[in-house]
TORMAR-510547 format. One line per field, with one value per atom (N, C-alpha, C): residue number from 1; atom name; x negated, y negated, z negated. Coordinates in steps of 0.02 Angstrom, whole numbers, plus 50000, padded with zeros to 5 digits. Example, Ala and Ser with C-alpha at 12.3 -4.5 7.8 and 13.67 -1.06 7.14 Angstrom:
2
bavex c(1/1/1/2/2/2)
dodo c(N/CA/C/N/CA/C)
c1 c(49340/49385/49340/49358/49316/49355)
c2 c(50284/50225/50165/50112/50053/49998)
c3 c(49610/49610/49610/49646/49643/49606)
This chain:
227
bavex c(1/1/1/2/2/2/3/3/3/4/4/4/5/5/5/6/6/6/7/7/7/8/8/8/9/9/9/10/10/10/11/11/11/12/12/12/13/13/13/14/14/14/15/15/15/16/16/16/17/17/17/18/18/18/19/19/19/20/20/20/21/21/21/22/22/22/23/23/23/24/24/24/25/25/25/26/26/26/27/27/27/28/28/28/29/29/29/30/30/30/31/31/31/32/32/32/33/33/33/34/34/34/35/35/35/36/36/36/37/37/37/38/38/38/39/39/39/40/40/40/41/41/41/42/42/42/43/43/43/44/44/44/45/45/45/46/46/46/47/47/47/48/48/48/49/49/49/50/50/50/51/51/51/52/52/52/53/53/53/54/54/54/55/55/55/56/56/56/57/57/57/58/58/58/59/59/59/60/60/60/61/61/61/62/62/62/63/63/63/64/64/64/65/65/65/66/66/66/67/67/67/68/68/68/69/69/69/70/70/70/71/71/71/72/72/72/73/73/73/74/74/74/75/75/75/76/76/76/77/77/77/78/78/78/79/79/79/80/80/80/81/81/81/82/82/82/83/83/83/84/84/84/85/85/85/86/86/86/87/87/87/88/88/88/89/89/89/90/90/90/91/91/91/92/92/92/93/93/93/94/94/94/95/95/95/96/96/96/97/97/97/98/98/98/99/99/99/100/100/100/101/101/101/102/102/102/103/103/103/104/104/104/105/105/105/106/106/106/107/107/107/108/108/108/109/109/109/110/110/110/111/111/111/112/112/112/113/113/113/114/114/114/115/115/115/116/116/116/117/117/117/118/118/118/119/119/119/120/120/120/121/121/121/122/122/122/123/123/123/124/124/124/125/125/125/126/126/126/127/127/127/128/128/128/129/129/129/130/130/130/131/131/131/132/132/132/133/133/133/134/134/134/135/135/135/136/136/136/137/137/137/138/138/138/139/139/139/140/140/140/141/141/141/142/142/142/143/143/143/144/144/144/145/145/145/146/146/146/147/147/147/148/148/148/149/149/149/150/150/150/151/151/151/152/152/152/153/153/153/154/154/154/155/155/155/156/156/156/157/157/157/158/158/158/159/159/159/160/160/160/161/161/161/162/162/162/163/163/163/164/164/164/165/165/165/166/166/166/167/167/167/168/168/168/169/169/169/170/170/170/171/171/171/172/172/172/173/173/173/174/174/174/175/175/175/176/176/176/177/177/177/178/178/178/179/179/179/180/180/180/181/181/181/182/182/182/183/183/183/184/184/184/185/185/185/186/186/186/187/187/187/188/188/188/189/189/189/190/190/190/191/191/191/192/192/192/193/193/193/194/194/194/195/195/195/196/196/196/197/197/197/198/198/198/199/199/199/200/200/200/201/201/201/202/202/202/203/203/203/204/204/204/205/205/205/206/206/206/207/207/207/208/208/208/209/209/209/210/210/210/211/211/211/212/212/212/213/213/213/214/214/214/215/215/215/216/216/216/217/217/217/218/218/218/219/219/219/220/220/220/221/221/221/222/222/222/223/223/223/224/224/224/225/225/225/226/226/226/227/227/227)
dodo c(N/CA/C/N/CA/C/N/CA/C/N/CA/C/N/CA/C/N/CA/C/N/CA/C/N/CA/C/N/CA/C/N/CA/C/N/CA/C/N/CA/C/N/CA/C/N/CA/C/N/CA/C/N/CA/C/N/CA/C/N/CA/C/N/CA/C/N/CA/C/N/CA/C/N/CA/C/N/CA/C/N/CA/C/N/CA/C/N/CA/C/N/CA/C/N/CA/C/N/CA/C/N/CA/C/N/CA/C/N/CA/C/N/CA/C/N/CA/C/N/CA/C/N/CA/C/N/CA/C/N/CA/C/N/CA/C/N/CA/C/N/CA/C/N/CA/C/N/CA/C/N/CA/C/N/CA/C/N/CA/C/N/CA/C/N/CA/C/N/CA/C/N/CA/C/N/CA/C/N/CA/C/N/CA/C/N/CA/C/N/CA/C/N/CA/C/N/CA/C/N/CA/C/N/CA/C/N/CA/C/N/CA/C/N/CA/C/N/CA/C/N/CA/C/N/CA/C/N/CA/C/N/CA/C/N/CA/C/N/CA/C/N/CA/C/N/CA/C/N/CA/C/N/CA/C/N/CA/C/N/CA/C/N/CA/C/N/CA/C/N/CA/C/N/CA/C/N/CA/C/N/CA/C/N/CA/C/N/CA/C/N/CA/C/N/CA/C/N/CA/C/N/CA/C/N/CA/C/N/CA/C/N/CA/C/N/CA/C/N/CA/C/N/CA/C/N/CA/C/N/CA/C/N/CA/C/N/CA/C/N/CA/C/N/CA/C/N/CA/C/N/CA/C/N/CA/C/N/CA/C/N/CA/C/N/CA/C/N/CA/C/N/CA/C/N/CA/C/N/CA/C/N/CA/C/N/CA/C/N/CA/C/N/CA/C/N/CA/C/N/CA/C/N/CA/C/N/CA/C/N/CA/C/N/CA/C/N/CA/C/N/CA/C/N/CA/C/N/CA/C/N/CA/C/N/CA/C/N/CA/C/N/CA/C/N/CA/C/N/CA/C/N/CA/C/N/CA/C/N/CA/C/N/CA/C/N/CA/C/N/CA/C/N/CA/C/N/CA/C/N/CA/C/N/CA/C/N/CA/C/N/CA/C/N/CA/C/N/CA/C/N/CA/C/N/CA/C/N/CA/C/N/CA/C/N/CA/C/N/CA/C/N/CA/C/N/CA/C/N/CA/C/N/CA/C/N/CA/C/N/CA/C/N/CA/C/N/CA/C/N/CA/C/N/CA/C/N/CA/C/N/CA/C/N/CA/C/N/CA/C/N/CA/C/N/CA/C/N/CA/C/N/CA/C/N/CA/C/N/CA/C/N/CA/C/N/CA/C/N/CA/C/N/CA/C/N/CA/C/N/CA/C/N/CA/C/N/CA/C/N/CA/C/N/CA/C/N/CA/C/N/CA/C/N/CA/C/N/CA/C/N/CA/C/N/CA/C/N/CA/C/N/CA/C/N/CA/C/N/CA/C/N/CA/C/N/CA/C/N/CA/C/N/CA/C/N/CA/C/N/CA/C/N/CA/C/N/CA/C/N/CA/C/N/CA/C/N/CA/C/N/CA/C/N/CA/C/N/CA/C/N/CA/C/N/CA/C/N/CA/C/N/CA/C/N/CA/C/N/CA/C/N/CA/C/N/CA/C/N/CA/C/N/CA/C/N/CA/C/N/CA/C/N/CA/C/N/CA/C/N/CA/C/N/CA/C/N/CA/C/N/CA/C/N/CA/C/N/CA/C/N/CA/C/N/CA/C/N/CA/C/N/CA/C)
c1 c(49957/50000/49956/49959/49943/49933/49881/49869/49935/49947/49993/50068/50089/50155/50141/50088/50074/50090/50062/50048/50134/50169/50233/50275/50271/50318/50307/50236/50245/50258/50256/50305/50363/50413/50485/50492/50454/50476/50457/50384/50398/50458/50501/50543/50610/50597/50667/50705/50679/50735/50711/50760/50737/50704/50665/50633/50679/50658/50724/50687/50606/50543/50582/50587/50597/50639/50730/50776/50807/50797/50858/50865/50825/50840/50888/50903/50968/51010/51003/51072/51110/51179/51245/51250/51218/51246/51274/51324/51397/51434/51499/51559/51593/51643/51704/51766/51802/51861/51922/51915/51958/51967/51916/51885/51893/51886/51873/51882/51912/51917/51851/51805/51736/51749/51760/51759/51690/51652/51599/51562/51491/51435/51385/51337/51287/51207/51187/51125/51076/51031/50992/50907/50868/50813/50775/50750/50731/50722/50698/50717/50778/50818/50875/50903/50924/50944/51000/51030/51104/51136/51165/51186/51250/51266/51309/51270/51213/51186/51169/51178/51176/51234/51200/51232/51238/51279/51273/51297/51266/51280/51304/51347/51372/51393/51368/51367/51412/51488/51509/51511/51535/51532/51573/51591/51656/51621/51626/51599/51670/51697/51738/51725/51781/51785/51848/51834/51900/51908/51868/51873/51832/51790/51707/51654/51673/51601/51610/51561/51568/51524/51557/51544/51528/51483/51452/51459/51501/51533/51494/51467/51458/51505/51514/51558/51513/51553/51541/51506/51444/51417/51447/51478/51505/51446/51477/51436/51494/51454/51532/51482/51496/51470/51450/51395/51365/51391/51373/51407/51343/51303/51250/51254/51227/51228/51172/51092/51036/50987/50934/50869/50853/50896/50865/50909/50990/51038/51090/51123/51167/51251/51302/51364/51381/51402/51423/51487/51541/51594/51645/51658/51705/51775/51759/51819/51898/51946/51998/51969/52034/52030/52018/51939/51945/51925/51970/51998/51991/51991/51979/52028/52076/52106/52072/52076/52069/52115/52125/52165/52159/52087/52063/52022/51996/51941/51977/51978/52000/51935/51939/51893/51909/51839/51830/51802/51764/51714/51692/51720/51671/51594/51584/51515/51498/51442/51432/51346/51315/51228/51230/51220/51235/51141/51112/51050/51087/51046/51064/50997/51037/50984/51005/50939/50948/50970/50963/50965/51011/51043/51085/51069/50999/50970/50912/50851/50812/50846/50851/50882/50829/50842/50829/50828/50806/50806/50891/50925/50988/50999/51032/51039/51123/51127/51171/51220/51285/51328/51383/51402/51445/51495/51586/51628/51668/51700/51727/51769/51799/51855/51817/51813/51765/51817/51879/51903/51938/51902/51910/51819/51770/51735/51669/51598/51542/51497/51460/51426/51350/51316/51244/51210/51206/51175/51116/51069/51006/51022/51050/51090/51129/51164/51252/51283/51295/51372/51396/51454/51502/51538/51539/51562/51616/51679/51746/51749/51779/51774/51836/51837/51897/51944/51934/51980/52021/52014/52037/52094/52151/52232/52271/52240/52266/52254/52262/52237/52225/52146/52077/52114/52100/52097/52074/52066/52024/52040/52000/52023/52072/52055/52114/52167/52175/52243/52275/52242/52287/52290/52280/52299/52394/52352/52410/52474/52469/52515/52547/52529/52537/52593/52574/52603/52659/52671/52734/52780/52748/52791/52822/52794/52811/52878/52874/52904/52967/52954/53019/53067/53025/53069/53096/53047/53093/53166/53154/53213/53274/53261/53306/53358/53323/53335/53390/53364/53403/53476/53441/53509/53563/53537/53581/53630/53570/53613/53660/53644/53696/53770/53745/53811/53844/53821/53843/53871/53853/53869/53945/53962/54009/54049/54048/54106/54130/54085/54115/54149/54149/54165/54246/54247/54342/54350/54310/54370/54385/54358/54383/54417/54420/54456/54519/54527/54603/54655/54653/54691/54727/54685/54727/54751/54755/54790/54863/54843/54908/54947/54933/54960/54996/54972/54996/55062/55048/55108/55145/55166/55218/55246/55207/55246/55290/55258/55297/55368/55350/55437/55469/55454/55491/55537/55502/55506/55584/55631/55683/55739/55722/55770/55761/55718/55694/55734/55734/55755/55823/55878/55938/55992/56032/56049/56132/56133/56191/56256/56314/56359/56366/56386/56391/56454/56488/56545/56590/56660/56705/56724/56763/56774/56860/56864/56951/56958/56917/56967/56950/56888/56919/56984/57019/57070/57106/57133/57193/57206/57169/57200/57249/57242/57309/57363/57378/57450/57466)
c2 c(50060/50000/49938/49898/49836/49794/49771/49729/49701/49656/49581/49617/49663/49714/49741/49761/49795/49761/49682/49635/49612/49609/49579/49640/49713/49755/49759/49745/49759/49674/49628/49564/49575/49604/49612/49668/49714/49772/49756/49703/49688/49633/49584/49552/49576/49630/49684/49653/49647/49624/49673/49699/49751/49740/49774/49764/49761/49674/49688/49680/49667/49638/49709/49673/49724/49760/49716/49755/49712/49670/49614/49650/49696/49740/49789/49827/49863/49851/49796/49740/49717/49741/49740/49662/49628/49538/49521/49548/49527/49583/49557/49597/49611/49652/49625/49629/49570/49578/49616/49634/49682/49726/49756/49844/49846/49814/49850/49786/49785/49728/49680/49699/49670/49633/49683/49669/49695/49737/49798/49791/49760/49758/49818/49838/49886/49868/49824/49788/49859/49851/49921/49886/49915/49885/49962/49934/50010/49982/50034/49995/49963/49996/49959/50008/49989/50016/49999/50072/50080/50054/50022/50004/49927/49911/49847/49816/49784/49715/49715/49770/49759/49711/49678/49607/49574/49543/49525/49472/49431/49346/49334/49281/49271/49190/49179/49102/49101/49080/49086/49033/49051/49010/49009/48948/48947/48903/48948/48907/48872/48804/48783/48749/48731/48695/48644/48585/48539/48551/48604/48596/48578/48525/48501/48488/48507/48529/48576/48615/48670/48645/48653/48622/48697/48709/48753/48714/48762/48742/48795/48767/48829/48802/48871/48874/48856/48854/48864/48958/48948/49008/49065/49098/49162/49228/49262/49320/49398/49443/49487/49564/49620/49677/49701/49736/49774/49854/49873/49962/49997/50029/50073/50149/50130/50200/50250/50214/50270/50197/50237/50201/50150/50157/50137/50076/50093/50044/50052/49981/49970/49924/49939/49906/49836/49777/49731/49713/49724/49711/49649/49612/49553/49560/49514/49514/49476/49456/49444/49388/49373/49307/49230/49224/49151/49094/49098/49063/48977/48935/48883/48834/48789/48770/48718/48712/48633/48632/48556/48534/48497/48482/48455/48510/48555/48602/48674/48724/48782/48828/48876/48940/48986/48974/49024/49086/49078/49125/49105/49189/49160/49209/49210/49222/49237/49240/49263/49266/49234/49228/49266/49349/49388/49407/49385/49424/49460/49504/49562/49573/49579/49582/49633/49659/49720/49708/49617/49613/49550/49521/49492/49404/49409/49335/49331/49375/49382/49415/49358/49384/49390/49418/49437/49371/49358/49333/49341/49285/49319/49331/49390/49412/49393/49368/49315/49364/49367/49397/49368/49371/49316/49377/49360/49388/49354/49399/49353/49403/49374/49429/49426/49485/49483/49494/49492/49473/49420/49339/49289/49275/49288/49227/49296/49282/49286/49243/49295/49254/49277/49216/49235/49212/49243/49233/49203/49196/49167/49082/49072/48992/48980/49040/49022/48964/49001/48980/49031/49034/49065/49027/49056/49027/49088/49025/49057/49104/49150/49202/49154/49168/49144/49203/49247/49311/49302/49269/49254/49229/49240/49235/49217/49219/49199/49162/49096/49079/49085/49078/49091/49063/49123/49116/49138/49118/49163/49209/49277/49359/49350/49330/49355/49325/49247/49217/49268/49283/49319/49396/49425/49488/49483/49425/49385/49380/49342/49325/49366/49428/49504/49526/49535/49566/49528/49462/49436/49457/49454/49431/49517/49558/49630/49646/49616/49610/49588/49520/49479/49522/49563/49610/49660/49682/49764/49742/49676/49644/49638/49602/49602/49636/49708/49755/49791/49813/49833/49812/49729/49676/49719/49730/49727/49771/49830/49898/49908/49867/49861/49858/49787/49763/49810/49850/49871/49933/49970/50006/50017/49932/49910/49914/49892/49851/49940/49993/50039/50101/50080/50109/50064/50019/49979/50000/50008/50016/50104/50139/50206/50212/50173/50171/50148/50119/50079/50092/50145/50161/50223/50260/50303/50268/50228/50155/50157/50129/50129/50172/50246/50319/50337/50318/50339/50291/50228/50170/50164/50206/50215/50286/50324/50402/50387/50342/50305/50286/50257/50213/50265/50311/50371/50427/50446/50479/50492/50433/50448/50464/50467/50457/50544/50559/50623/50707/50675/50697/50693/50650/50658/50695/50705/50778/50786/50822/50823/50882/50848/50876/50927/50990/51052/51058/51046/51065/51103/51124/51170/51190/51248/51300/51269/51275/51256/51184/51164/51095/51102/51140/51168/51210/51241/51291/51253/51193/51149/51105/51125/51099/51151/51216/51261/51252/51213/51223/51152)
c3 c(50000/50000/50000/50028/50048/49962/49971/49888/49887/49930/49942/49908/49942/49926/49872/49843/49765/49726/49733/49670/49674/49742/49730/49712/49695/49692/49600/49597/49514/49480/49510/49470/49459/49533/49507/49452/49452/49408/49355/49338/49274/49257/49312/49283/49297/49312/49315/49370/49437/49492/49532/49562/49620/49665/49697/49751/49819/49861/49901/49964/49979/50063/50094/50163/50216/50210/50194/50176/50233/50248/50289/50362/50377/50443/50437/50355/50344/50310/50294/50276/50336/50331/50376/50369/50412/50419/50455/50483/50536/50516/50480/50453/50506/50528/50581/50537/50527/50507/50516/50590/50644/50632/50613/50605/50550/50469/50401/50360/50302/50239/50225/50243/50223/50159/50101/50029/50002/50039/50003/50031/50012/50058/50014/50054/50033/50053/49968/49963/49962/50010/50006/49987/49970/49907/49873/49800/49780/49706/49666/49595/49563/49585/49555/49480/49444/49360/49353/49351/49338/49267/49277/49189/49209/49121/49113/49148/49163/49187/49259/49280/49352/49380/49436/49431/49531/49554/49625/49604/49631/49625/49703/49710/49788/49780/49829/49845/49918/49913/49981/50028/50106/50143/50191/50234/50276/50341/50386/50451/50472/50491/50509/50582/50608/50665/50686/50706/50713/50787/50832/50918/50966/50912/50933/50895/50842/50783/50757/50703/50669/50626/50558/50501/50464/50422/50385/50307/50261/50192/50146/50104/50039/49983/49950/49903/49821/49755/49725/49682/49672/49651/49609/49603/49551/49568/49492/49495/49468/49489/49489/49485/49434/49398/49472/49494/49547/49502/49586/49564/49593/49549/49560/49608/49643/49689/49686/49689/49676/49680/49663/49660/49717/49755/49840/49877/49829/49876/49816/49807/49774/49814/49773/49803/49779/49825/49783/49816/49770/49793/49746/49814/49785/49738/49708/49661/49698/49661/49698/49723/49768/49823/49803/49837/49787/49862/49925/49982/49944/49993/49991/50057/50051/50105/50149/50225/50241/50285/50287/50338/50388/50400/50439/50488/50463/50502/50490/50564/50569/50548/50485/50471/50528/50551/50623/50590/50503/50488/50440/50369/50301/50305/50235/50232/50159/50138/50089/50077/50041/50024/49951/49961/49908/49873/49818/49772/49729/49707/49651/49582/49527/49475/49445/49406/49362/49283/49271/49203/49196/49264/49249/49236/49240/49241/49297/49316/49384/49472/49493/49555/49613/49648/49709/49762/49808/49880/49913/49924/49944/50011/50033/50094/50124/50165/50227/50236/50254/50300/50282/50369/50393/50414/50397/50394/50458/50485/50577/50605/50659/50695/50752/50786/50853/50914/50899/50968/50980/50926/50948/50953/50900/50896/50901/50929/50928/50866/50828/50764/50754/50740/50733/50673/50633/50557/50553/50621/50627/50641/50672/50684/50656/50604/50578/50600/50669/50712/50739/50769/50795/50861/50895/50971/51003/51011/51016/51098/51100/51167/51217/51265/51322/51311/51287/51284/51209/51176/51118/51138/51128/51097/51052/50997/50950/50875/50853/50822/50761/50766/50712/50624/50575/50515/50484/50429/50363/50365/50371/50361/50307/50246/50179/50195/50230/50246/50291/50355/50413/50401/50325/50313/50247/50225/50191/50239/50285/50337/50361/50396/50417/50364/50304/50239/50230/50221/50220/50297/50347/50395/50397/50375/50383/50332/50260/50226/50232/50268/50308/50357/50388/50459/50412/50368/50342/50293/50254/50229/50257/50326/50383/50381/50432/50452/50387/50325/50268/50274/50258/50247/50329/50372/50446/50413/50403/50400/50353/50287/50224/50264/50294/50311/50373/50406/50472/50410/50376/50362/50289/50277/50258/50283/50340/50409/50417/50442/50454/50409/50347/50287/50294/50300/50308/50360/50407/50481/50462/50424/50431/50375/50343/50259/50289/50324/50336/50377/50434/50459/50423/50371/50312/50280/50230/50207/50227/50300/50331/50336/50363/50373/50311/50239/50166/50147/50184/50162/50203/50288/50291/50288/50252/50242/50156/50114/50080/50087/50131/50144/50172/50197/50277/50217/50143/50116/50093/50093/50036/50125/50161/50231/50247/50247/50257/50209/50139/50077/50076/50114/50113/50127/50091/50081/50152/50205/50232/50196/50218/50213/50267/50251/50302/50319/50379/50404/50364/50338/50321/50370/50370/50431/50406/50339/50338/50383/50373/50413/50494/50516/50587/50605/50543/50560/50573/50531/50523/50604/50651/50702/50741/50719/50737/50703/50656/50633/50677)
């Protein structure tokens, strides 16, 4: 091993941060929103120590655009429990949704500048990845920009907003639909309820005409036309 890499592999291990040189080639730095949640990234490194203090710090980011600039936003810093996998590569996965609105600039593309510590105070070098839908926008983590496709259709939002959006509007149709059938299935519960109704209320009235009793002919008062 190279002095230069010796002397820097035994500083972090004595200040307990993982070793992360020559990881940024298998660090996933273009998410696709399209394809998968991009909640779970997989910081790969060596030295990492499974325990409470394992730690991913994330600094986020929102590439925006008004149509003719692209404005690059960082967020406020949070830090959120890492999930230990082996000596070599660890998980850092986001906590709930902490979205940011504008109303001036469209999020074409967030992001995320994620280090990892073993003790919860020495971090790591943070490694970049930019979160995007690839069948509107092209993204390059080396320039962080994104440049919109001609094949794009439909307009650009924050992954968590336009999974949000989806979920209501799905919600809205299956409501609908219920509500239709409630009612269709009312309407045809009276139309077959009511023509028996009717059939019962006039065998009602028919009843006492039916029940009346006739008088039967006498044979004596046919005789009495011979005398």
């Amino acid at each position: 091993m190279p002095m230069q890499r010796w002397i820097l592999w035994r500083i972090m291990l004595l200040d307990n941060i993982p070793s992360s040189y020559n990881t940024k080639n298998a660090f996933e730095d273009l998410c696709d929103s399209s394809k998968k949640p991009c909640r779970t990234f997989i910081v790969p490194g060596s030295d990492f120590i499974g325990g409470a203090s394992l730690t991913c710090k994330y600094i986020p980011m929102s590439l925006k655009s008004n149509g003719t600039s692209t404005l690059l936003e960082e967020g406020e810093t949070f830090t959120h429990p890492g999930t230990y996998a082996s000596s070599l590569f660890m998980y850092c996965k986001l906590p709930g949704s902490r979205k940011k609105r504008s109303t001036d600039f469209d999020i074409v593309a967030t992001g995320y500048r994620i280090s990892v510590s073993n003790n919860g105070e020495n971090y790591t070098e943070p490694l970049t990845c930019i979160v995007f839908n690839s069948t509107c926008y092209e993204c390059n983590t080396t320039t962080m920009s994104c440049e919109k496709l001609e094949t794009c259709f439909i307009t650009a939002k924050n992954p968590t907003e336009e999974s949000e959006t989806n979920f209501v509007i799905i919600i809205s149709v299956v409501a609908t639909v219920v509500i239709i059938l409630v009612v269709v299935a009312v309407l045809l519960f009276k139309w077959k309820i009511q023509p028996k109704q009717f059939t019962e209320k006039n065998a009602k009235y028919s009843l006492p005409s039916q029940s009346r009793p006739t008088t039967p002919k006498s044979h004596f008062q046919a005789s009495e036309t011979y005398f």
